[in-house]
C-alpha positions in Angstrom: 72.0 95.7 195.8 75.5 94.5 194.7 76.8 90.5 195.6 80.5 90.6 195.7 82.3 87.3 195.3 86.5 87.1 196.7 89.4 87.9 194.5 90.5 84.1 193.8 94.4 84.6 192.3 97.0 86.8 193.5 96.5 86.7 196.9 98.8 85.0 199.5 97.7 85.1 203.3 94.7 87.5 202.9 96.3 89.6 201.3 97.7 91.5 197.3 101.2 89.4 196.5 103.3 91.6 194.6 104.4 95.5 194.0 102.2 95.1 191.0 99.2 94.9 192.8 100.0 98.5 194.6 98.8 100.0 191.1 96.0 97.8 190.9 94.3 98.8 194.3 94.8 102.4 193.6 93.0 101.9 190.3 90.6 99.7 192.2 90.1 102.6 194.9 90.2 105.2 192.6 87.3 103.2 190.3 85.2 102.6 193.7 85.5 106.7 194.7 84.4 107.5 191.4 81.6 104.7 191.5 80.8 106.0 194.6 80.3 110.2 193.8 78.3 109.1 190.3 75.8 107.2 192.3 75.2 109.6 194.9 74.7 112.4 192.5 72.2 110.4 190.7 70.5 109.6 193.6 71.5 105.9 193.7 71.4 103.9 196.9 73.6 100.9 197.2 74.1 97.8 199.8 76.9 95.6 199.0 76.5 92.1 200.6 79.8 90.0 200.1 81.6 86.9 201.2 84.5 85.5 201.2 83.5 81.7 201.0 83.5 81.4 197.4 88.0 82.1 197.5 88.5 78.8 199.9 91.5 77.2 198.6 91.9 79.4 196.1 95.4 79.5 194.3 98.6 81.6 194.7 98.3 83.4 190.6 103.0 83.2 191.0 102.9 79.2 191.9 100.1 77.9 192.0 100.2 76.3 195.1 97.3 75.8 196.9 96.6 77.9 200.0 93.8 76.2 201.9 94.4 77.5 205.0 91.0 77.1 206.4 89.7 81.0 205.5 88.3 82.6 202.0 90.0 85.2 200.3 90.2 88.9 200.3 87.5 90.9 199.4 88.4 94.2 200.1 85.9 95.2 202.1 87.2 98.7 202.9 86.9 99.6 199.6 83.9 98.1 198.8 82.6 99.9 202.2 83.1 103.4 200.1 79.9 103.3 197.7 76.8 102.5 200.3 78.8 105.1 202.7 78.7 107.9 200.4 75.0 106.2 199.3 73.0 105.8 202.3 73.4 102.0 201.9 74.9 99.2 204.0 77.7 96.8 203.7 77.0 93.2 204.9 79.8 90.7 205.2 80.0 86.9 205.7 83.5 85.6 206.2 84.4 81.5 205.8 84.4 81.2 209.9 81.0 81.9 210.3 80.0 79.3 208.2 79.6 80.8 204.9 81.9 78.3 203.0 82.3 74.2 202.7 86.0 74.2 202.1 85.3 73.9 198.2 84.4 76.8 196.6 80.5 76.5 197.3 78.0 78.3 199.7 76.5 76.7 202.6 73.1 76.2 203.4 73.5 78.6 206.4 75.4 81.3 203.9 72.9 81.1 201.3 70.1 81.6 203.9 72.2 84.5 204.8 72.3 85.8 201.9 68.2 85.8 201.2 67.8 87.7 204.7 70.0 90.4 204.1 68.5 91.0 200.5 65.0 90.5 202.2 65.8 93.0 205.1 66.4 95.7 202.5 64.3 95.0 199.7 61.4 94.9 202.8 62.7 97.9 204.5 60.7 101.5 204.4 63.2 104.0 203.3 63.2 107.3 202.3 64.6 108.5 198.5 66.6 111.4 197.6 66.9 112.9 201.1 68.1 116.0 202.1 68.9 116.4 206.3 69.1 120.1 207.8 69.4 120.7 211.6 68.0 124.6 212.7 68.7 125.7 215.3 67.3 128.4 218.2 69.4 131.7 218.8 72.5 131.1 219.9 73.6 127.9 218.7 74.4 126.8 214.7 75.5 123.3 213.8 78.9 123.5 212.3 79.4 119.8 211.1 77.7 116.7 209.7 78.7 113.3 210.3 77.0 110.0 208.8 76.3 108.2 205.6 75.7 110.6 202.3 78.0 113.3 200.9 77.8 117.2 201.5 77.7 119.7 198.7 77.0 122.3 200.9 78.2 123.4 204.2 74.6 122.9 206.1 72.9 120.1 204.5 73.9 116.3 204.3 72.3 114.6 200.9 71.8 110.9 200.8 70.6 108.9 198.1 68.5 107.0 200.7 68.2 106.2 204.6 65.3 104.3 206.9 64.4 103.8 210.8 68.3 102.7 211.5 69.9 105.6 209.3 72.0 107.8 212.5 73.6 111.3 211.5 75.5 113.2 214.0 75.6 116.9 214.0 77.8 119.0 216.0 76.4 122.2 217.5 78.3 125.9 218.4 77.4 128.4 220.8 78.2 131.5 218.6 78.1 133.9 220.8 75.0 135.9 219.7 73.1 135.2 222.9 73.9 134.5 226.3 72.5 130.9 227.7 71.4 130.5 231.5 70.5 127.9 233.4 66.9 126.5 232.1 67.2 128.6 229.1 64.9 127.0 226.4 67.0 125.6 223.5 64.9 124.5 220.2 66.4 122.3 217.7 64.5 120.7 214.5 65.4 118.1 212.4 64.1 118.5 209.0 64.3 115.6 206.1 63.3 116.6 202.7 62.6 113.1 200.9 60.8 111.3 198.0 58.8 108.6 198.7 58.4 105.3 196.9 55.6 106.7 194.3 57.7 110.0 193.8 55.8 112.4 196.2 58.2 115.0 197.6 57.7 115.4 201.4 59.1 117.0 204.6 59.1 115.2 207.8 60.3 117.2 210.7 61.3 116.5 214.4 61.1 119.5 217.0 63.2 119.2 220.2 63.2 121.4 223.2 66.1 121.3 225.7 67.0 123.0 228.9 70.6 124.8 228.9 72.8 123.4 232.0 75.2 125.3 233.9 76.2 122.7 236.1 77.8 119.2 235.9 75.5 116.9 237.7 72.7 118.4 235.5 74.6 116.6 232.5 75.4 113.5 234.2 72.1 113.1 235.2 70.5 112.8 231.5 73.6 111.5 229.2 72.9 109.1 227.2 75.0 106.3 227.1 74.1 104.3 223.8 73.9 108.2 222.1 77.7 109.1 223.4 79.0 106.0 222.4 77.3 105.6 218.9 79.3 109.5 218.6 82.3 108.3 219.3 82.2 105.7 217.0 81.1 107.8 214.2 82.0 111.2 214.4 85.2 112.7 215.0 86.5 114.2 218.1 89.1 115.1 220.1 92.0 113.1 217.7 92.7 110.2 220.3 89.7 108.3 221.5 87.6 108.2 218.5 87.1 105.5 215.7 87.1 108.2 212.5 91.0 109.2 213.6 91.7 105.6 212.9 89.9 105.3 210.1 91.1 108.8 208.2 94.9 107.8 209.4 95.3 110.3 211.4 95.5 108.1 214.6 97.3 104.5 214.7 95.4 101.5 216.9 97.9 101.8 219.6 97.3 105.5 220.2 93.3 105.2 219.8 93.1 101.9 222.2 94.8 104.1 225.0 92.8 107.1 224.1 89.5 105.0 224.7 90.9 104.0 228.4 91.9 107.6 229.1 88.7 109.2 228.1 86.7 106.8 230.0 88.8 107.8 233.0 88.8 111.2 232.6 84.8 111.3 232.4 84.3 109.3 235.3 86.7 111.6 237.4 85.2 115.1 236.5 82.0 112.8 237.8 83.8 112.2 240.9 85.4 115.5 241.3 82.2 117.6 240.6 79.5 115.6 241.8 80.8 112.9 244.8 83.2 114.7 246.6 81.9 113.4 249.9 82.3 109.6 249.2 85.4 107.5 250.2 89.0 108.4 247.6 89.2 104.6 247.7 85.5 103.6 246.6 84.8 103.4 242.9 81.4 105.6 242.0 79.8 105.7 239.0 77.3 107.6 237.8 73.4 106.0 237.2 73.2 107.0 233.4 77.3 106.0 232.6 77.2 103.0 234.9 78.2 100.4 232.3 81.0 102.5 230.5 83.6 100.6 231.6 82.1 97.6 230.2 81.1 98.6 226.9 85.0 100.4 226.9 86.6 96.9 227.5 83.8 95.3 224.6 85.0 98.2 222.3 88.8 97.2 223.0 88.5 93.5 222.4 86.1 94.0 219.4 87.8 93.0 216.3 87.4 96.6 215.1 90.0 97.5 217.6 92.0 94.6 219.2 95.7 94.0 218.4 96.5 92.2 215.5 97.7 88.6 216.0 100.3 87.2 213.1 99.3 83.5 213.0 96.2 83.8 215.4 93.3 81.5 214.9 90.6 83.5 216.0 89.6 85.4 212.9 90.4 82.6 210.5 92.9 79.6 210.9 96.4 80.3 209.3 96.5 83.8 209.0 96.4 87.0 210.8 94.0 87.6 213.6 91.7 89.5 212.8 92.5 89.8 209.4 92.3 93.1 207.5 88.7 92.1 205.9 87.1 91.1 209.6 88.9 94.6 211.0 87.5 96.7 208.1 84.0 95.5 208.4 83.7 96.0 212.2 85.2 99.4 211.9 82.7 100.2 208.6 79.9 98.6 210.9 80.5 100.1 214.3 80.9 103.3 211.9 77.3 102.9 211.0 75.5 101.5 213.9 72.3 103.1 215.3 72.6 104.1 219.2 69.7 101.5 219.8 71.9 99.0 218.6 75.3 100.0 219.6 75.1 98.1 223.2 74.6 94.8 221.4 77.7 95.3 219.2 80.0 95.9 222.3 78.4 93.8 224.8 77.3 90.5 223.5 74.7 88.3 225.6 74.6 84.6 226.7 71.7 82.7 226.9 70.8 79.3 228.6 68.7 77.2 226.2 68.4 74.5 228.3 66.3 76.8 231.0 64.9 78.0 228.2 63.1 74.8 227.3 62.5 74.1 231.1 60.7 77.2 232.2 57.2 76.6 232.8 54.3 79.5 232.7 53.3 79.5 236.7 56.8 79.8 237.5 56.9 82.9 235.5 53.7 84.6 236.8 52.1 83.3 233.1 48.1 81.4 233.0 46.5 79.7 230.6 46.4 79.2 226.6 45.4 82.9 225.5 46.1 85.0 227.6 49.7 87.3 227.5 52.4 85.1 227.7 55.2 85.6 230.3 57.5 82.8 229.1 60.9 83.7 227.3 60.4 82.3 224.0 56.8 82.0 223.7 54.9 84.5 221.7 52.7 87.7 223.3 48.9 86.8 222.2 48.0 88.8 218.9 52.0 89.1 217.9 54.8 87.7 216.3 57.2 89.2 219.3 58.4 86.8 221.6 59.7 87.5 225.2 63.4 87.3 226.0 64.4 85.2 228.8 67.4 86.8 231.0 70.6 86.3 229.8 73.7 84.8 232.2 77.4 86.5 232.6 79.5 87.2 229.5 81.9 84.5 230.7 83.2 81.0 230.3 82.1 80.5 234.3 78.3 79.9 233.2 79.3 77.3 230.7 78.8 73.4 231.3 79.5 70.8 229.7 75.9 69.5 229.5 74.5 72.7 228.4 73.4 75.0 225.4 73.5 78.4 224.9 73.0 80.8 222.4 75.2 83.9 221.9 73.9 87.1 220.6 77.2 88.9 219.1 75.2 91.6 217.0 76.0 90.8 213.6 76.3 87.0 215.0 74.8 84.0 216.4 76.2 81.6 217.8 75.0 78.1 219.3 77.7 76.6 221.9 76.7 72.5 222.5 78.6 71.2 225.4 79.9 67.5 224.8 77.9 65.7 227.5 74.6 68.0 226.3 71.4 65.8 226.7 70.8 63.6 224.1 67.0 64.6 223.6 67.7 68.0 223.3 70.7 67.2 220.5 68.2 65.3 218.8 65.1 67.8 219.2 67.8 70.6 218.4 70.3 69.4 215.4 67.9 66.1 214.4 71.1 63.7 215.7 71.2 62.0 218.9 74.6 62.8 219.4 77.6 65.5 218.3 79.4 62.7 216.3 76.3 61.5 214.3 75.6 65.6 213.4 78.8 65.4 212.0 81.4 67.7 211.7 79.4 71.0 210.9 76.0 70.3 212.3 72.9 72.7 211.8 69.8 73.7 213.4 67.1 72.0 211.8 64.6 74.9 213.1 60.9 74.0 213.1 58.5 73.9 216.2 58.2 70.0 217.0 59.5 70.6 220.1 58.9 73.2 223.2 62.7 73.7 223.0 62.9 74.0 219.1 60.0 76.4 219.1 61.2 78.6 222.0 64.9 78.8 220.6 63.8 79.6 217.0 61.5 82.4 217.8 63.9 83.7 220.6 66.4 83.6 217.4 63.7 85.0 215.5 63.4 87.7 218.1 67.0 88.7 218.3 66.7 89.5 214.6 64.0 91.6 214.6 64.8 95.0 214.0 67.8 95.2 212.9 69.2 96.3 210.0 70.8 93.3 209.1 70.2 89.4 208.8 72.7 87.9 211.8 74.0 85.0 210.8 73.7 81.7 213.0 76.4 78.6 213.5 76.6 75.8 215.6 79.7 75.7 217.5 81.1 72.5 219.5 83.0 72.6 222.9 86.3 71.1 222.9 86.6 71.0 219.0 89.3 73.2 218.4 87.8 74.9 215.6 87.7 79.0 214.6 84.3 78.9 215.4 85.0 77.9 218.6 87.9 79.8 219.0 86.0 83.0 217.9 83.1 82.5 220.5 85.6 82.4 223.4 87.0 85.7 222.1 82.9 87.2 222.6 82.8 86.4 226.2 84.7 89.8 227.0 84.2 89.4 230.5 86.9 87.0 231.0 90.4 87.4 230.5 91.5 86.7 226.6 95.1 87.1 225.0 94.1 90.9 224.0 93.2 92.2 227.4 91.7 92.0 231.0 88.9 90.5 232.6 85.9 93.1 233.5 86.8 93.0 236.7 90.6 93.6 236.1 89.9 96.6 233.6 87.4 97.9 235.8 90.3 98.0 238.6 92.6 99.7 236.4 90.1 102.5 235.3 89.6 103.2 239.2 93.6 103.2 239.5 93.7 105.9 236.9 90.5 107.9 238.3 92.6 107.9 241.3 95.6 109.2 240.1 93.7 112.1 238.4 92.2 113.3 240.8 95.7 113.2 243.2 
């Protein structure tokens, strides 16, 4: 596991000042490639978890004037994204927004807790060592390509120096010719994983599939996977317009990807309307039942920092400089690059939830009985486990805020806790151990604990939402009306409503049907 710190001198807005430093991040890429191929031929896994709290108000190294601008410095996270890639590791990243700096120098309480779960989620994590993936396949088919974490030395195997239970690969497979496929044809496919384990026994474990050839198109609509077609555009590449990698490789610029995103949405949901609804009405919008939410997690892709347009001046990602600056960008895209399909729904869509009906539920309102027995109430924990029910969460909007409320946003990789101004002052005091916002101060905290039904039902929902994943999300406390990034950064999550980098849902959703329309005209 490697802790990287920020670059304090020679940086002015984020960013290398100077030609000189063009030599230096060649060396510097050069030095991390190399790092990178040694480790993975000796087998090495590495996670890299860095931060860029420990820059704030660092110094310009020409003047030395000071730059506190109200974010860290730059850490270079692209580059340091290149050794757990090629590894089988993960990169974890805590920028100065989300809490992890006090504006001299030091960690927070927050960023050093954030620091001891990610090290704990992958020192505690089962993994596999010294893993060697093959796909086989039945006559007929051969898989052509690999796509995922490790490095190939041959043609039909992908070598990592380690993986676990959130570890995706992609594989593409070819009809070669050699045999004719017909409807209901049987197709087998294993998944084989050579691997060491942790007291140096060499095993295989292997996963068989059997699959059904389709001839038609409703067959395929029918059983798409949503979270798996998404997860494969993120990660592998594809067609050289709608896919993350082309961004990523250069050979696609964020312009040209963002509309590539909207067209292939389009175009998938009219050959659904062209081959399988032809009867229904040209102006009503029809979905499929498997690709439903599409459109949605297309608009939460577009907005994501990974791919929204950059800002100069914005406030969002960090106060004085560029929004999202090229640290925030460069871990998104290294994280949505990584991200299981079980996961990749909470990345793009993030969820709201109301802690004040949270605290207010009660068990015969929710079907629950006594002390016991299986609990029904979000929050509370199932008898005999440490899982905890989730309660439903509200829209993705700015509509199902109120002043006196508090809710909790799951982002993913964040969490964040919005307190409305007029918010109750027993539930202030229960939640953040001050009566009011102005006696919590100016960055106030969770105190956590269970003296209350609402402390105890937030922390294990929070305790919930963690569970797992393959990383440690972090958690701030963000105050309406305060005109902080925090705040300004939780607005930008509610991608339902409108925002200064694109539509509303409903809006985006519109112009998707406009251009189903005009395709099939």
């Amino acid at each position: 596991v490697g802790l990287a710190a920020s670059f304090a001198n020679g940086l002015v807005g984020g960013k290398p000042a100077g030609g000189v430093h063009g030599k230096e991040d060649a060396a510097a890429a050069d030095f991390h490639s190399g790092l990178a191929a040694e480790c993975a031929s000796r087998q090495v896994c590495v996670h890299v978890v860095a931060t860029d709290a420990g820059c704030y108000g660092a110094t310009d190294g020409s003047s030395g004037a000071s730059r506190r601008g109200g974010f860290g410095g730059w850490v270079d996270v692209a580059t340091l994204g290149v050794v757990p890639r090629a590894t089988g590791g993960a990169l974890h990243y805590l920028d100065s927004v989300c809490g992890g700096g006090d504006g001299v120098g030091r960690l927070t309480a927050g960023a050093r807790l954030w620091v001891a779960g990610q090290v704990a989620k992958v020192l505690a994590a089962a993994r596999a060592n010294e893993t060697v993936l093959k796909v086989r396949c039945s006559q007929g088919l051969r898989c052509v390509a690999y796509f995922g974490p490790g490095v190939q030395t041959t043609p039909e195997e992908m070598e990592m120096a380690g993986c676990d239970a959130h570890t995706s690969c992609f594989c593409t497979l070819k009809h070669d010719g050699g045999a004719v496929l017909r409807t209901n044809d049987r197709i087998y496919l294993q998944v084989a994983l050579l691997h060491s384990t942790p007291q140096g026994r060499r095993m295989i474990r292997v996963h068989n599939l059997c699959l059904l050839a389709a001839a038609e198109l409703p067959d395929v609509f029918r059983v798409a996977d949503l979270d798996a077609i998404l997860a494969a555009g993120l990660q592998a590449p594809g067609t050289g317009r709608g896919h993350v990698p082309e961004l990523m490789s250069g050979a696609v610029d964020l312009p040209a990807l963002r509309l590539g995103l909207v067209e292939e949405c389009a175009s998938g949901l009219a050959s659904y309307r062209r081959s399988c609804a032809k009867q229904s009405p040209a102006g009503q919008l029809i979905l499929p039942e498997a690709l439903k939410l599409l459109p949605l997690y297309t608009l939460g892709l577009l907005k994501s920092v990974a791919l929204r347009p950059g800002a100069p001046g914005g406030k969002a990602g960090g106060a004085g400089g560029a929004d999202p600056r090229c640290d925030e960008r460069a871990f998104s895209l290294h994280f949505l690059s990584h991200a299981p399909p079980l996961g990749v729904h909470r990345l793009l869509h993030p969820r709201l939830f109301d802690v004040v009906r949270l605290a207010a539920l009660q068990p015969e309102r929710e079907g629950g009985s006594s002390e016991g027995s299986k609990a029904t109430v979000p929050g509370e924990l199932y008898t005999g486990s440490t899982r905890a029910a989730l309660p439903h969460p509200v829209a993705c909007s700015a509509a199902a805020l109120t002043s006196t409320g508090v809710f909790l946003l799951d982002a993913g990789t964040l969490l964040l806790l919005w307190v409305g101004r007029e918010a109750p002052a027993q539930l202030l005091n229960e939640l953040l151990g001050a009566s009011s916002l102005e006696a919590a101060g100016p960055s106030p905290q969770l105190t956590g604990g269970e003296s209350s039904v609402a402390a105890r039902r937030l922390g294990r929902l929070i305790a919930e939402l963690r569970h797992d994943m393959p990383f440690f999300a972090p958690l701030q406390v963000v105050v309406a009306q305060s005109g902080s990034e925090a705040e300004e950064r939780f607005h930008s999550l509610l991608i339902e409503d409108k925002t200064k980098h694109e539509a509303s849902y409903v809006d985006f959703l519109c112009a998707v049907h406009r251009k189903i329309q005009t395709k099939l005209n």
